[in-house]
C-alpha distance (Angstrom), angle and dihedral (degrees) to the residues before:
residue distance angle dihedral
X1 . . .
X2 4.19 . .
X3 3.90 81.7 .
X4 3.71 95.9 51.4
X5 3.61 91.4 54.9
X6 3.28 101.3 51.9
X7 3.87 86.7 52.5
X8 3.44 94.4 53.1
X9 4.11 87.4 47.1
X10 3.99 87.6 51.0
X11 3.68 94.0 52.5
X12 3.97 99.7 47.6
X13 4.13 81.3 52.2
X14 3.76 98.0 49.2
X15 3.86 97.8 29.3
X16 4.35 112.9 21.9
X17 3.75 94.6 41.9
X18 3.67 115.2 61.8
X19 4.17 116.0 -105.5
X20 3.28 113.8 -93.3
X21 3.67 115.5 -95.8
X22 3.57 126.6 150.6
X23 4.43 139.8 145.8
X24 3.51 125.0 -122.3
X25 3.80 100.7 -149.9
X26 3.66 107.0 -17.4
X27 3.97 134.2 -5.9
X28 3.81 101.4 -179.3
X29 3.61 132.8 86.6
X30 3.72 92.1 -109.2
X31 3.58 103.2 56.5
X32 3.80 119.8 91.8
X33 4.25 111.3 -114.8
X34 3.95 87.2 95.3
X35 3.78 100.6 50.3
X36 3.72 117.4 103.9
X37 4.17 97.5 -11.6
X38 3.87 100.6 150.6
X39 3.53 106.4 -150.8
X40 3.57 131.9 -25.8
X41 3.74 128.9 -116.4
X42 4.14 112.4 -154.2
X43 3.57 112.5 -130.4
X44 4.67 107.5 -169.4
X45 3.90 105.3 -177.1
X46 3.39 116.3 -127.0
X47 4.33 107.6 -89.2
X48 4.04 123.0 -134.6
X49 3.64 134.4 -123.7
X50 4.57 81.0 -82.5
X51 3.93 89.0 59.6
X52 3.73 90.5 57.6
X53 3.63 99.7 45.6
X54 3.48 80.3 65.1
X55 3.29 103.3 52.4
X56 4.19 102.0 -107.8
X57 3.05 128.4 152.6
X58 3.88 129.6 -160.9
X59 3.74 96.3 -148.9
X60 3.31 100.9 41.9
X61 4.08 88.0 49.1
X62 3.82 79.0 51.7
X63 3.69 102.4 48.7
X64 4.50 85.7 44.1
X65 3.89 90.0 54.2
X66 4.31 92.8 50.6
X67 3.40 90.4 44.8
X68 3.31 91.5 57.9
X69 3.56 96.5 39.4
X70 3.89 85.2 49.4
X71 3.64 102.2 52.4
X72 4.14 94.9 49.4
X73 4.01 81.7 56.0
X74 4.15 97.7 -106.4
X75 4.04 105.5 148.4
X76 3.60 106.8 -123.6
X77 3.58 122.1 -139.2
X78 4.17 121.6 -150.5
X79 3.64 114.9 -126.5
X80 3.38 85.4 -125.1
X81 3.43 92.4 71.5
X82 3.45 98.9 45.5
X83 3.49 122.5 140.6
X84 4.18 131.3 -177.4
X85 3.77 89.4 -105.1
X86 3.64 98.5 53.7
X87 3.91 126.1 99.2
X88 4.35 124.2 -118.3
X89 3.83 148.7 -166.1
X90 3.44 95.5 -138.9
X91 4.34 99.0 -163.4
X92 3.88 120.3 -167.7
X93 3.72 125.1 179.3
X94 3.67 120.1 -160.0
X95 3.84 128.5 -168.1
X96 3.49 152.6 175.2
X97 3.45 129.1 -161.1
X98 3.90 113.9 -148.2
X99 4.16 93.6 -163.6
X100 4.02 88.6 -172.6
X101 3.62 96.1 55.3
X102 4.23 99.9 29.3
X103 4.23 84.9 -125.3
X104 3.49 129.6 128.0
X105 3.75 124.9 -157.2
X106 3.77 113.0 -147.9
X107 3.86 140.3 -167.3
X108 4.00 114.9 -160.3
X109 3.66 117.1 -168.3
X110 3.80 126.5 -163.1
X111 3.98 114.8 -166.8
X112 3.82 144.0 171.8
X113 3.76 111.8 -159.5
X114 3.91 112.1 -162.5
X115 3.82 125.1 170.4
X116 3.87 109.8 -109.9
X117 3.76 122.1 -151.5
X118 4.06 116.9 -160.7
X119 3.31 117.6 -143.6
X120 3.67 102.0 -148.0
X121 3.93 101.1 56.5
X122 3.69 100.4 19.9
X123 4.49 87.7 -112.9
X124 3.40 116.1 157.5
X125 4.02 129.5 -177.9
X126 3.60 148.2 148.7
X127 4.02 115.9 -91.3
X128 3.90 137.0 156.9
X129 3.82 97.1 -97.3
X130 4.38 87.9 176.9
X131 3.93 114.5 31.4
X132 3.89 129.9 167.6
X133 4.06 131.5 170.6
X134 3.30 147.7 174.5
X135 3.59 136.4 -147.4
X136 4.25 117.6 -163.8
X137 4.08 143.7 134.9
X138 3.80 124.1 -120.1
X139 3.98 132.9 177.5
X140 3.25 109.2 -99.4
X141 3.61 100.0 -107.4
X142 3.45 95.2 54.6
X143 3.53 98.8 48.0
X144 3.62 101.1 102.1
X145 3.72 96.4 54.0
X146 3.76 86.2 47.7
X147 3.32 99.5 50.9
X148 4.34 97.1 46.3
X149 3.75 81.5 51.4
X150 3.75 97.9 62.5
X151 3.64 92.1 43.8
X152 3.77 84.2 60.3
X153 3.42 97.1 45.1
X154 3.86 95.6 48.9
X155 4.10 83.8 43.2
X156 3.69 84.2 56.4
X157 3.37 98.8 48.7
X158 4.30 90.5 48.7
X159 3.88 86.2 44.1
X160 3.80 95.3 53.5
X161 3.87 87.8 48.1
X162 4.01 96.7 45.2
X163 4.00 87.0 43.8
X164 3.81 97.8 50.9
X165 3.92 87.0 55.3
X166 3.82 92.6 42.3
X167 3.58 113.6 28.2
X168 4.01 116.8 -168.5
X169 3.59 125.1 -81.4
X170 4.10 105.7 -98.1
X171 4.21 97.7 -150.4
């Protein structure tokens, strides 16, 4: 009966109450966090013992988002590279495994980190300037799909923002 509840509680959180979306500083092709970026870096955070019961893997999340990036003609940047001036997806994948029930709960978040500079003190510092997420349940067997899917959506959604700002070279 305990474990029926808690189902019940999981669904209203994933299903009743919206998904959780939201925008740091600006989600709309005319706000300013996609003007003059330079190329992006791709930050995927590193994925728990969860993530790999589903079958996720941080590279291959990694190489999916550049591609992506790639192919809409956004210069990526190798971490390696990286220096404190330079603009990042930042990508974390959260989830919970609910063994009884073969589900997983996950939370996908979507961010560009730019550094800020504040005019009246001179302060500078690195902070998600674009965010999305979402917040869902998924069998367990499907999870994987699911999850790669809502990376691409919220990709989508950053893509159709950064592109509306900076439109592709026509040569």
């Amino acid at each position: 009966m305990k474990g029926l509840f808690l189902l019940i509680g999981i669904l209203f959180i994933a299903f009743i109450i919206p998904p959780l979306q939201g925008a740091s500083l600006g989600s709309g092709p005319e706000e300013k966090p996609f003007v003059n970026i330079g190329p992006l870096a791709v930050l995927v955070e590193d994925m728990d013992e969860d993530a790999k019961t589903a079958w996720l893997d941080k590279d291959e999340i990694q190489a999916q988002v550049e591609l992506k990036l790639r192919q809409n003609g956004i210069p990526v940047r190798n971490l390696r590279h990286y220096t404190t001036e330079s603009s990042y997806i930042y990508i974390n994948v959260n989830l919970l495994y609910l063994k009884q029930f073969d589900h997983h709960i996950y939370n996908v978040e979507l961010s560009l980190y730019q550094r800020i500079f504040l005019l009246h003190n001179s302060f500078t510092k690195k902070v998600a300037t674009w965010d999305k997420s979402k917040l869902g349940i998924s069998p367990g067997p499907n999870t994987r799909a699911k999850v790669k899917g809502v990376i691409d959506d919220l990709l989508t959604s950053f893509l159709n923002n950064y592109l509306a700002v900076n439109p592709p070279d026509k040569k």
